[in-house]
N, C-alpha and C positions, 0 to 999 in steps of 0.2 A: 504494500500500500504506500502510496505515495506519502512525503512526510507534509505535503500542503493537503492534502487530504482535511477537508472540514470548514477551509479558508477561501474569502471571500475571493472569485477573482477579480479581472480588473474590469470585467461586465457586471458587478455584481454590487448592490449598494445597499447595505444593512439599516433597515428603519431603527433608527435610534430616539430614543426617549428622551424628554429635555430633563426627564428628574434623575435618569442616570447619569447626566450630563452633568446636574448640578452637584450630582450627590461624589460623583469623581474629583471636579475642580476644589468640592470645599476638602477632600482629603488631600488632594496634592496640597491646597496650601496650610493646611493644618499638621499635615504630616500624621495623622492620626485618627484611626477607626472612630475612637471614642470620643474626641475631643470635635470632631464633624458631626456626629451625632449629637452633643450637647447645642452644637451650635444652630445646630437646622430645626432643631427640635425635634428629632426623631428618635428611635431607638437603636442601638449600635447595630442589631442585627438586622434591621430595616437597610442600614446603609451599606451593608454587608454583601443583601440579596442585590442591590439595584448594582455593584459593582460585581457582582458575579454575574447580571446578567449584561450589563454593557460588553463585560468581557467574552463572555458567551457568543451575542452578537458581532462583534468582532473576528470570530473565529478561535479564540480558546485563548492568546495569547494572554499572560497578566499583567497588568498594568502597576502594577506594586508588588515589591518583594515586601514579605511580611518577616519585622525585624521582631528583637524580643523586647523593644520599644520604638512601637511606632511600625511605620511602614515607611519606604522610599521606593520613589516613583522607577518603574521597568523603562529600558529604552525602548517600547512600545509607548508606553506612560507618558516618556517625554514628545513623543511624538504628536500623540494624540491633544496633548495642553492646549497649544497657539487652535486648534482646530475648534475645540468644544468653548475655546473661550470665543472666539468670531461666530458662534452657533449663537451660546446665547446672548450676546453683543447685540447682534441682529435681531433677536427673541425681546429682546428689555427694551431694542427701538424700536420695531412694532410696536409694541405695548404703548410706550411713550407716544409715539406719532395716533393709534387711535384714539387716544386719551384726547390727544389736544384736538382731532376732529370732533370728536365725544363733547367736549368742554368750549368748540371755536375758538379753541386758543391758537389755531393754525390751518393748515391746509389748505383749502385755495377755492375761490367761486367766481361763475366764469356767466356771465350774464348778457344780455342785447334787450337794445329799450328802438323805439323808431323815435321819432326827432323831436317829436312834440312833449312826451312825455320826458324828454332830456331838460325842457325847461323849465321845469320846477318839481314834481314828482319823483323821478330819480336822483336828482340832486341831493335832495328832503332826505331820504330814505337814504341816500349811501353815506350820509354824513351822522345819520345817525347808528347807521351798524358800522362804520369805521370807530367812530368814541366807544361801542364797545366792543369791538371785535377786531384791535387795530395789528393782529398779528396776522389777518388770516388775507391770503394776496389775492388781491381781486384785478378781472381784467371783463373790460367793458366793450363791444360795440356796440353801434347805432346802425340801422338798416330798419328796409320798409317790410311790416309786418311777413308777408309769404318769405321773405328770404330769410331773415330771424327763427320761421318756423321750420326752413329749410337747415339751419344748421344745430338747431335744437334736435332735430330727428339726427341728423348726421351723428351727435355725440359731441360737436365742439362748443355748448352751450349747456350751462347747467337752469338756466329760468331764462326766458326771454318775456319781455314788456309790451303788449301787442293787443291792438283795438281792430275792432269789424270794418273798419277802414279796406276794403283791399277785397274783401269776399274773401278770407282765406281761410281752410276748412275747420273750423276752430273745437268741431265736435272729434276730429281723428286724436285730441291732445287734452290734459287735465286743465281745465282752467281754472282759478282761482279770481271772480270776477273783484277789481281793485274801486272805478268807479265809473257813473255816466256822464259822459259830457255833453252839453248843449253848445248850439254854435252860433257864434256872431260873423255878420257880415262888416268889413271893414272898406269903410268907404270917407273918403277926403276931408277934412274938419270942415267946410263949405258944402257938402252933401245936404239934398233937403229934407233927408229922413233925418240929421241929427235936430237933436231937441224932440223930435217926436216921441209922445207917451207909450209905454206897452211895446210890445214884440213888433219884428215885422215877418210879413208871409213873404217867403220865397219866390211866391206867384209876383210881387210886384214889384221884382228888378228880375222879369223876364229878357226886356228888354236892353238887359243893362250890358257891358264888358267884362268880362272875365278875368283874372288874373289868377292864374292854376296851374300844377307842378306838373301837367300835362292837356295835351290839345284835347283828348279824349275825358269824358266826365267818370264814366264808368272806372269804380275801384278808388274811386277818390271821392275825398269828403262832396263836390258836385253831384253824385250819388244821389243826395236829397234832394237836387232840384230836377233830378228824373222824377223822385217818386212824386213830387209836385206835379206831374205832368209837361214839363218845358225842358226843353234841350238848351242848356245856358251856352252863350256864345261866347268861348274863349277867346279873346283877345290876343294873350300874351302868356307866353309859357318861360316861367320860372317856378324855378327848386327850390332855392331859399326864402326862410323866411323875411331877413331882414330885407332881401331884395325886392320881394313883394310887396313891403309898407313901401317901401319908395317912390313904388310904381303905383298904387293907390294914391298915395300923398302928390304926386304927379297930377292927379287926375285921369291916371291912362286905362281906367276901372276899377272895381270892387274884386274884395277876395272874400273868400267865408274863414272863417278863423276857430276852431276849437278852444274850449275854455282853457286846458288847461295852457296855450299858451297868451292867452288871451294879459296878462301881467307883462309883459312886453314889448305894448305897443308904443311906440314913437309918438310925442305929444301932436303931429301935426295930423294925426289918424284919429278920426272917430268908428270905436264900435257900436253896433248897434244889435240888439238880441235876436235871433232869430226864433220864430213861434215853433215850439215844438210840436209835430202834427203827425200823431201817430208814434210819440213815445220820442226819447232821446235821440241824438245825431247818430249817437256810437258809442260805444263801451269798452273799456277797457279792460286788460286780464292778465294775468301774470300766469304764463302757459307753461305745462314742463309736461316733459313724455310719460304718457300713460305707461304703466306699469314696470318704469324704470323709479325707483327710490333715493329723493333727495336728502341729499346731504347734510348734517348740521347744520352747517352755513348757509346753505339753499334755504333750510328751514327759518335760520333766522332774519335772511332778508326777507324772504317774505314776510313773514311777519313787521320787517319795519317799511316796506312796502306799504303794511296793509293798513298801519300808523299814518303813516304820511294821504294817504288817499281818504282817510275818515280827516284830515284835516283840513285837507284841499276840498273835499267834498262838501264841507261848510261853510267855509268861504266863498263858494261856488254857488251854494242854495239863492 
């Protein structure tokens, strides 16, 4: 019989136990059956079995010669030290690293808001889960809500920040609805709607110019002057917002503006309310993928998310 007879070879990887792992290092550095026993609080012949059987698993070799005081480590013994110490090195950082996801004392949250909601809403909200959660690394885009939902399903987004702006399928994902917004039309400080009492109907700047983040209505807040029945006549196509007021303030049309950036406006800009007809403009939600499980962190933004939106939401009233 071969004298490797019993031993592992080098296809071969023996599941080892971290409490034989532990109950080995505290003998090496105790130098002593009975004196690792007191320390671990076990019983000497507990720490006896777990080093008979690590050795076991190893293939028979022992790892301590047993003196008539003490023990001292086999050049197997010494071998195996650096190994079982990087075992549980790694074992105690795990430990440490879930802890501090456990506790948001760390780890990382990876979120997407579309534009509007960046100007005040998200703000709110990331400034107050930063004061308490100021160890945990976050990383932010902005995009228009289907793409947002596009990289939430992909995996590179842990909560994305996304309103019914867009018709995007919002029932394939968990929503956590944040708040409704109503919309103003913003039109020139010389406008003859300003000064006027009460809301106005969308039916009567059928007429009027447009200034919208695309020529098409559809998928965009314009949306609602479909369901008024009128195809509003875009004017002028701009993406940003502050470029928008410009071109309102210009005189070169009206835009519709959502509440929540509706704190924004440029003094030479009158808003005026628009009647809601048939329930709010559009709603917001804080999306994450069904049947994937958020994170600490995920769970506490949302939650200051949901802080921030019960405050805007009253101000809003």
């Amino acid at each position: 019989m071969s004298s490797m007879a019993g031993m592992p070879n080098q296809h071969e990887f023996p599941e080892l136990s971290t409490v034989w792992l532990r109950a080995f290092l505290e003998v090496a550095r105790q130098g002593s059956f009975t004196v690792a026993a007191r320390t671990l609080g076990w019983t000497q012949s507990a720490v006896s079995r777990q080093i008979s059987s690590l050795e076991g698993a190893l293939g028979g070799a022992p790892l301590f010669d047993r003196l008539p005081r003490g023990v001292r480590l086999t050049e197997a013994g010494r071998v195996l030290v650096p190994y079982a110490e990087a075992v549980t090195e790694s074992l105690h950082g795990a430990v440490r690293e879930l802890a501090a996801l456990r506790e948001v004392a760390g780890g990382r949250l990876r979120f997407g808001a579309f534009a509007t909601a960046d100007a005040g809403l998200v703000p709110q909200a990331l400034a107050a889960f930063r004061a308490r959660h100021p160890r945990v690394h976050v990383t932010r885009e902005e995009g228009f809500t289907p793409v947002l939902l596009d990289r939430l399903t992909a995996g590179h987004l842990d909560l994305a920040v996304v309103s019914t702006t867009g018709r995007a399928p919002l029932e394939a994902y968990e929503v956590h609805h944040l708040l409704d917004e109503s919309l103003y039309v913003a039109v020139p400080a010389a406008h003859p709607l300003v000064g006027r009492d009460g809301p106005v109907r969308l039916g009567q700047l059928a007429d009027a110019d447009w200034i919208s983040g695309s020529s098409r209505p559809e998928g965009t807040l314009l949306d609602a002057a479909l369901r008024q029945g009128f195809r509003p006549r875009v004017a002028h196509v701009v993406g940003e917002w502050t470029a928008k007021q410009g071109y309102v303030a210009a005189g070169l049309g009206v835009a519709l503006v959502p509440a929540l950036a509706a704190g924004s406006v440029r003094p030479d800009v009158r808003l005026v309310p628009v009647l809601d007809e048939g329930g709010p403009a559009r709603a917001v939600y804080a999306a994450t993928v069904r049947g994937r499980s958020l994170s600490p962190a995920g769970a506490r933004f949302l939650g200051a998310l949901r802080e921030a939106a019960g405050k805007m939401a009253r101000t809003m009233a």
